[in-house]
Backbone as a ProteinNet text record, in pm:
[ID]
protein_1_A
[PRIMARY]
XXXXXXXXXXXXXXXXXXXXXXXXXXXXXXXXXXXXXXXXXXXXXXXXXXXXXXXXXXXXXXXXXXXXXXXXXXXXXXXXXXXXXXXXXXXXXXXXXXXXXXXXXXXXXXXXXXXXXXXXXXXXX
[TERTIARY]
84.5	0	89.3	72	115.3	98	137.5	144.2	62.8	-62.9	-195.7	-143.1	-213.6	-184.3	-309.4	-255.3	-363.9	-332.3	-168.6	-163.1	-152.6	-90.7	-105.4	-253.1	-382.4	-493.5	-521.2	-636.4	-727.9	-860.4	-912.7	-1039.1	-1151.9	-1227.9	-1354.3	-1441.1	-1477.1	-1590.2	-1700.5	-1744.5	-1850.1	-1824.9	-1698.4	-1625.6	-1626.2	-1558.8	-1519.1	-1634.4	-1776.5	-1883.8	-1954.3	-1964.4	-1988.9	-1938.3	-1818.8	-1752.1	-1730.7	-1729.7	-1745.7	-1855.3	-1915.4	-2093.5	-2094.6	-2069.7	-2092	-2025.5	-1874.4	-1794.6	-1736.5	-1797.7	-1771.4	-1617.3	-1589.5	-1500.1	-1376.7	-1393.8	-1305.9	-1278.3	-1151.6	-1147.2	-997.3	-959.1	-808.4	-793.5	-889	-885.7	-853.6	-925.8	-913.1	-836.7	-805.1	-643.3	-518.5	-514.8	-364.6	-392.6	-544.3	-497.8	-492.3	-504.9	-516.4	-379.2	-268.1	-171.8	-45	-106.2	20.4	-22.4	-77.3	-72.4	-0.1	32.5	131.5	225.4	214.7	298.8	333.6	283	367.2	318.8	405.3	383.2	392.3	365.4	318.5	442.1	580	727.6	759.5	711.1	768.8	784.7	693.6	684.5	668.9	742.7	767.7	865.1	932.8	1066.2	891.3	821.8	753.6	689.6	684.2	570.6	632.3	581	621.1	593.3	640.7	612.2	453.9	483	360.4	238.5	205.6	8.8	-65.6	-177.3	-300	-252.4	-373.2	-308.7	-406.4	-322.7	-358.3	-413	-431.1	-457.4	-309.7	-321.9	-251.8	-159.1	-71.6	-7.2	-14.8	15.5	35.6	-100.3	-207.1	-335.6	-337.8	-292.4	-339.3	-201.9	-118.8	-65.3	-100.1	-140	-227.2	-320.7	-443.6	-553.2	-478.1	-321.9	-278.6	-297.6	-239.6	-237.6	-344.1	-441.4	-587.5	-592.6	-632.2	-598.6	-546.7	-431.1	-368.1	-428.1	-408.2	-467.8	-641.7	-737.7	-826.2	-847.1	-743.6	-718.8	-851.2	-831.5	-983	-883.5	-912.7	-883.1	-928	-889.3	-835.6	-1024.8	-1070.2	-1268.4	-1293.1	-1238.5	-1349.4	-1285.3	-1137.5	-1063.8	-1107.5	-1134.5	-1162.3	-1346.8	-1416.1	-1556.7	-1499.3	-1460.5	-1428	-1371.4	-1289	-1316.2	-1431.8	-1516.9	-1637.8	-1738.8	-1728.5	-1847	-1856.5	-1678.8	-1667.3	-1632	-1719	-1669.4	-1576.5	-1486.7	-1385.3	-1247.9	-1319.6	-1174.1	-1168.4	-1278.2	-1290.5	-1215.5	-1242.1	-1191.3	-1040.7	-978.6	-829.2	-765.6	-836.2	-778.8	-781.9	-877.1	-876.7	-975.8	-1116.5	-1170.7	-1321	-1384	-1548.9	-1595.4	-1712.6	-1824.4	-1869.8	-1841.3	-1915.7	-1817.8	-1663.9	-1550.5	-1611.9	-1589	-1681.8	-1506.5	-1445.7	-1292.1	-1208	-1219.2	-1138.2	-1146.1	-1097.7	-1131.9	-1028.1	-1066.3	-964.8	-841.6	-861.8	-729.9	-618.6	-630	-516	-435.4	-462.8	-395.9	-317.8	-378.8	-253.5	-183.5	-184.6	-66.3	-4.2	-42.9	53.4	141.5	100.7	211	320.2	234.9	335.3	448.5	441.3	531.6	608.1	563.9	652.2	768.1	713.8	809	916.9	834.8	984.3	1060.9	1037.8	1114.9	1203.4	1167.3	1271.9	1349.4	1321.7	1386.1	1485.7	1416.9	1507.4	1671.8	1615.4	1658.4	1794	1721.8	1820.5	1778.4	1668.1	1642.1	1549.2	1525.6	1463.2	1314.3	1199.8	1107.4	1086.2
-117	0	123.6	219.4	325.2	393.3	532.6	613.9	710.7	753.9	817.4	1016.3	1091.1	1246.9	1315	1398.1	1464.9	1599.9	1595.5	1686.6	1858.5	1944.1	2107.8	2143.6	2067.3	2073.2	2211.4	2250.9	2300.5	2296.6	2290	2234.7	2279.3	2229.7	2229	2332.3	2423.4	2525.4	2514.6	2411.1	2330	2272.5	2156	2090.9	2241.9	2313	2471.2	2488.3	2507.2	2561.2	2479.7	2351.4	2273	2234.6	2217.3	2165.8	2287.2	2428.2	2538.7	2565.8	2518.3	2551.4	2438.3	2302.8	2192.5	2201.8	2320.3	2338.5	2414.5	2547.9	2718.4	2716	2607.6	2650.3	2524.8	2483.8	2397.4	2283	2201.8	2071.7	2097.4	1942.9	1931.1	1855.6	1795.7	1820	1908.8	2047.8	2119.6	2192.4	2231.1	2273.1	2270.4	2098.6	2054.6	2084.9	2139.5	2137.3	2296.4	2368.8	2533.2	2589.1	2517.2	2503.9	2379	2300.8	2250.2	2138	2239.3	2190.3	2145.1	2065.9	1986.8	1943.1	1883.9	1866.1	1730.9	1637.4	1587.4	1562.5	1551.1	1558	1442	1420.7	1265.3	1254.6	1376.2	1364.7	1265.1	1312.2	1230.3	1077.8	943.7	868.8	813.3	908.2	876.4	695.4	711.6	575	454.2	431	362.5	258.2	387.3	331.2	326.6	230.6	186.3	289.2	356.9	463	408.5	303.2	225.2	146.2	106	36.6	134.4	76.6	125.3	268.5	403	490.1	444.8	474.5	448.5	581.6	564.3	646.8	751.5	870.6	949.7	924.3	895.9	863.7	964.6	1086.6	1214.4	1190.3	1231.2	1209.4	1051.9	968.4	881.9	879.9	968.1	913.9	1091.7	1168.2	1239.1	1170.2	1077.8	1005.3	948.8	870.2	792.9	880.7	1013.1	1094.3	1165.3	1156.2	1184.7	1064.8	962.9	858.8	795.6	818.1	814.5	953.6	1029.1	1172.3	1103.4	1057.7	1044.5	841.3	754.3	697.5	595.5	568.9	520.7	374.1	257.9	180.2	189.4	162.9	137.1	213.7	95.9	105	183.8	268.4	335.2	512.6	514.3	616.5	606.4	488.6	501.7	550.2	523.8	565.8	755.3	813.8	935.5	987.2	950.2	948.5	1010	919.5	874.6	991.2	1025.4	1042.6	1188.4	1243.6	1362.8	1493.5	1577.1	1711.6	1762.7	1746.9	1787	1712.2	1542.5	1518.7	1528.9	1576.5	1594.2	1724.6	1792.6	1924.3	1942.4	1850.1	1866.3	1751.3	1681.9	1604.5	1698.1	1784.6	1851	1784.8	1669.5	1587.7	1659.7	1665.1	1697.5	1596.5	1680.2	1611.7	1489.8	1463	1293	1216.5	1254.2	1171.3	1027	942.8	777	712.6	814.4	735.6	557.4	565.1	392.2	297.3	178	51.3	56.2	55.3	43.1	-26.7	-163.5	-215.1	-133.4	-8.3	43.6	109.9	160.6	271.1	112.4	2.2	-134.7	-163.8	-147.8	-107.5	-19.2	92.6	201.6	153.1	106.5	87.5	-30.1	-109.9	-218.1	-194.4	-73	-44	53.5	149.6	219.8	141.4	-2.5	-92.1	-144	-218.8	-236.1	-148.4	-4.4	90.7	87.6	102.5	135.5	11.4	-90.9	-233.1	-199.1	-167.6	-171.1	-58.6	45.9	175.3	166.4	76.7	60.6	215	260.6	353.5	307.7	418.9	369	404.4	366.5	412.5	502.7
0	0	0	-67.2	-83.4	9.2	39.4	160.9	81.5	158	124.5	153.3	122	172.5	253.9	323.9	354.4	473	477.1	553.2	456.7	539.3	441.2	401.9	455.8	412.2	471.4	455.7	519	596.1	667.4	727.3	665.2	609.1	544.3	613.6	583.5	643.8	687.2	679.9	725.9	879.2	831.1	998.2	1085.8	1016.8	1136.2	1209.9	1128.5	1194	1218.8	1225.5	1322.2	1444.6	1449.5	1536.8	1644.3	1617.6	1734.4	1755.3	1662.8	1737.6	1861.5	1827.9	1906.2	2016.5	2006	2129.5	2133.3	2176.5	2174.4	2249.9	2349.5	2429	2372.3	2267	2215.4	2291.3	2219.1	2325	2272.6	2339.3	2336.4	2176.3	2116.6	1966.6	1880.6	1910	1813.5	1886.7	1987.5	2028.9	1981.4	1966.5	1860.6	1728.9	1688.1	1538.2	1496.2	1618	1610.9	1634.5	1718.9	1804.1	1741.1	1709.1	1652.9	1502.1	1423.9	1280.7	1248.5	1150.1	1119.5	1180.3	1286.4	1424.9	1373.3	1263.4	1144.1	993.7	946.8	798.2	711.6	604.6	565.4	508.6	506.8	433.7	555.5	689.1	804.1	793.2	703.4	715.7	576.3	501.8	315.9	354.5	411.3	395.8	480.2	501.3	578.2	452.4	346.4	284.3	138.3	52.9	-75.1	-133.1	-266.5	-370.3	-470.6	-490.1	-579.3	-529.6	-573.9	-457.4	-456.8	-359.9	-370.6	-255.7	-312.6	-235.6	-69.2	36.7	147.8	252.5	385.5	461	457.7	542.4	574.5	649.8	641.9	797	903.5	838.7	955.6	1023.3	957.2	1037.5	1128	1070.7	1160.4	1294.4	1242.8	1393.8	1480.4	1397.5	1484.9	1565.6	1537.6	1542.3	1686.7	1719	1738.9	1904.4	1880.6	2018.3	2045.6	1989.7	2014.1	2110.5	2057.4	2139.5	2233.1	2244.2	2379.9	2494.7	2456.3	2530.1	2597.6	2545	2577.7	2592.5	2628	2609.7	2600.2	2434.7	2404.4	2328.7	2283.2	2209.5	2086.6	1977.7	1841.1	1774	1820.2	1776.8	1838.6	1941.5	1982.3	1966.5	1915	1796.8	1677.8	1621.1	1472.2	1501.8	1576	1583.2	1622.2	1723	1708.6	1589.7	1504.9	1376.3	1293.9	1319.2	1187.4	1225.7	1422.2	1460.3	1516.7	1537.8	1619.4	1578.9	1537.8	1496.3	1521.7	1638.2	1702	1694.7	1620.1	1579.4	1420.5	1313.2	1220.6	1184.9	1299.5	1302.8	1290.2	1428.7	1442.2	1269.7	1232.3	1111.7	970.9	995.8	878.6	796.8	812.4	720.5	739.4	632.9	603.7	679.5	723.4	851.6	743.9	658.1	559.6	531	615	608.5	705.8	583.1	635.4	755.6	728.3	865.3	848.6	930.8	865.3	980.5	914.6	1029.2	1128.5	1245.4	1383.8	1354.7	1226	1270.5	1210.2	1128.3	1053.8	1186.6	1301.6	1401.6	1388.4	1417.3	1483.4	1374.7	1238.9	1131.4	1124	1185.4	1178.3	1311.1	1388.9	1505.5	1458	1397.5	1344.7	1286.6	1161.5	1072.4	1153.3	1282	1350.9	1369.5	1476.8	1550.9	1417.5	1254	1207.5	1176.6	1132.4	1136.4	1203.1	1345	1439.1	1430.9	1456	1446.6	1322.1	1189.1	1094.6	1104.9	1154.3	1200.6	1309.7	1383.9	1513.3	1611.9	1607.8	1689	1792.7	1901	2017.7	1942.3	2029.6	2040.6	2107.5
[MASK]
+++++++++++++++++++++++++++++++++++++++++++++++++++++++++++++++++++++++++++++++++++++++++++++++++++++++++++++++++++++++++++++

């Protein structure tokens, strides 16, 4: 699978005015994405992923997704449902409120390919 894009976006004008209507006083979602945009970039995880295949998810977003996650420490299904379901993480991803999100098991592929990295790498985690 190819390495998918989606960071340098912009947030859909729609997500914006939903997601502050739904939460005038913001969350720790749309915090990181007001505060630390591109806090990574899909150049970050170019060596991860093959040049050719099918195009895939984002990586940056999903390992955004990854510390959404840990921060509100939810498991895999119940990140990929905040995903599908939350204005506020639609918001910090940058995806339109009809972004259909992805199946839980990809966050446990993205961790997979972290670990051979590093394995391959010889770096810590």
């Amino acid at each position: 699978m190819a390495m998918g894009s989606g960071t340098g976006q912009g947030i859909p004008s729609l997500t914006v005015r939903m997601a502050k209507a739904s939460n005038p006083r913001g969350t720790t979602a749309m915090w990181m994405r007001d505060r630390l945009d591109e806090l990574f970039t899909d150049d970050d995880f170019a060596n991860w992923y093959p040049a050719d295949g099918r195009r895939g998810l984002a990586p940056a977003r999903l390992a955004m997704v990854s510390v959404l996650q840990y921060a509100e420490d939810l498991t895999d299904r119940q990140a990929a449902e905040a995903v599908r379901c939350r204005p506020d993480w639609k918001y910090c991803l940058g995806l339109a409120l009809d972004d259909p999100g992805f199946d839980h098991s990809v966050l446990c592929e993205l961790r997979d390919r972290m670990a051979q990295t590093t394995v391959r790498t010889g770096c810590s985690p």
